[in-house]
C-alpha positions as CSV (number, residue, x, y, z in Angstrom):
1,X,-159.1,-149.7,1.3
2,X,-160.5,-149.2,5.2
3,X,-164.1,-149.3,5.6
4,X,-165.6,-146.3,7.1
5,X,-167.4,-146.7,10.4
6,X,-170.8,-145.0,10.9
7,X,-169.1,-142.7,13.4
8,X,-166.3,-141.2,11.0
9,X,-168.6,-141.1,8.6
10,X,-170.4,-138.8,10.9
11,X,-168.0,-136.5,11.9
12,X,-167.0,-136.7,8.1
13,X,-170.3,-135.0,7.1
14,X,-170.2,-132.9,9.8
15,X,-166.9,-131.1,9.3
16,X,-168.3,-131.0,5.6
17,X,-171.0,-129.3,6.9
18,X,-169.2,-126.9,9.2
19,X,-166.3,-125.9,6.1
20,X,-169.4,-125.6,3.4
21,X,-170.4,-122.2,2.2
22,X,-174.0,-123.6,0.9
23,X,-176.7,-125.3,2.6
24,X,-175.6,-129.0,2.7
25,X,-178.0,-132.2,3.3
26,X,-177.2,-134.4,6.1
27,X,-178.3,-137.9,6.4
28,X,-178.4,-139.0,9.5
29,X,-179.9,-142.3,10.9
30,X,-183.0,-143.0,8.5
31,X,-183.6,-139.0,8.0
32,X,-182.3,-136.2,6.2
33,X,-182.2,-132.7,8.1
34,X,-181.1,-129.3,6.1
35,X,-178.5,-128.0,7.6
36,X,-177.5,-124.0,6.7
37,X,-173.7,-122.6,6.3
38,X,-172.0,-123.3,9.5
39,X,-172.1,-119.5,10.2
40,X,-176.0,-120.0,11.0
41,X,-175.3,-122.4,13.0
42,X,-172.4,-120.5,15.1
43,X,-173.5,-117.0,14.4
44,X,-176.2,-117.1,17.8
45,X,-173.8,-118.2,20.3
46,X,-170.7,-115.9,18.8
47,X,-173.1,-113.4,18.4
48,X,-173.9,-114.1,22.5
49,X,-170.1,-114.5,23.4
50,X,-169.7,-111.6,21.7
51,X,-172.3,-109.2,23.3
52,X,-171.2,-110.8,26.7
53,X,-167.6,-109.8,26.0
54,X,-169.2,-106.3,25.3
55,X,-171.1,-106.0,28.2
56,X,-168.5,-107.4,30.4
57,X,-165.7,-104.8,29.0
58,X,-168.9,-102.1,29.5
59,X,-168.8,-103.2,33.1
60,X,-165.2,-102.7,33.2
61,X,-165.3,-99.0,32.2
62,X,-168.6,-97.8,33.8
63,X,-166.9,-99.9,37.2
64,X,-163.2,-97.6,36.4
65,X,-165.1,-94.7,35.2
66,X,-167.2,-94.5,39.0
67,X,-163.9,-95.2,40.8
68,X,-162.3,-92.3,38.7
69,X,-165.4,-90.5,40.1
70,X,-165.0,-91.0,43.7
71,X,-160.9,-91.2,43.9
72,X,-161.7,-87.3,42.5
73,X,-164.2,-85.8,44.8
74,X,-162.1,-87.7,47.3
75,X,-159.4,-85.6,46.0
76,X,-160.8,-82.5,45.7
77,X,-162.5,-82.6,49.3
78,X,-159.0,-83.3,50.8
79,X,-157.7,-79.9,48.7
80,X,-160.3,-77.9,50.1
81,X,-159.7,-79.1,53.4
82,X,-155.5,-78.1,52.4
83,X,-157.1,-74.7,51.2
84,X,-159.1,-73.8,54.0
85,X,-156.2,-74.5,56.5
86,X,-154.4,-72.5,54.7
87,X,-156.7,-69.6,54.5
88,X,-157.0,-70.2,58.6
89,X,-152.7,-69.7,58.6
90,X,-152.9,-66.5,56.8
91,X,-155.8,-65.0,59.1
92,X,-153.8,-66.6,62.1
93,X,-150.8,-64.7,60.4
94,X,-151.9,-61.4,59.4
95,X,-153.5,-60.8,63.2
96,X,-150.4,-61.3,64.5
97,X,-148.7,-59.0,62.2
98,X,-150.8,-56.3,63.2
């Protein structure tokens, strides 16, 4: 049977740790720490990632929704310019047909 180094022994208890649904003692050098679920342990920094990934994709709209904004008053100034030429051909029209 292979002896264990210290190291895989290590990463041993960790992965324990991290696959464990209860709170788990780890001994490590001459200590022992309490470690919780792995979830406690991940749940900040997915929580984080997470509310980044919200606030990025927030970003994203609010940046398309202002675009949407401007591409339509761009829109509608460049109809009423189209209207008001036309409104300038029919006065330009009706004095010549009287």
């Amino acid at each position: 049977m292979k002896m264990m180094s210290e190291e895989d022994a290590l990463e041993t208890n960790v992965s324990e740790i991290l696959d464990s649904p209860e709170t788990t003692t780890l001994p490590l050098f001459e200590g022992q720490f309490q470690w919780n679920k792995a979830s406690s342990l991940k749940t900040p920094l997915s929580e984080n990632l997470t509310q980044k990934h919200l606030m990025d994709k927030r970003l994203a709209i609010a940046d398309l929704e202002k675009q949407k904004l401007e591409n339509d008053l761009k829109f509608q100034k460049e109809e009423q310019a189209l209207k008001l030429e036309l409104l300038k051909l029919q006065i330009i029209n009706e004095k010549k047909r009287l």
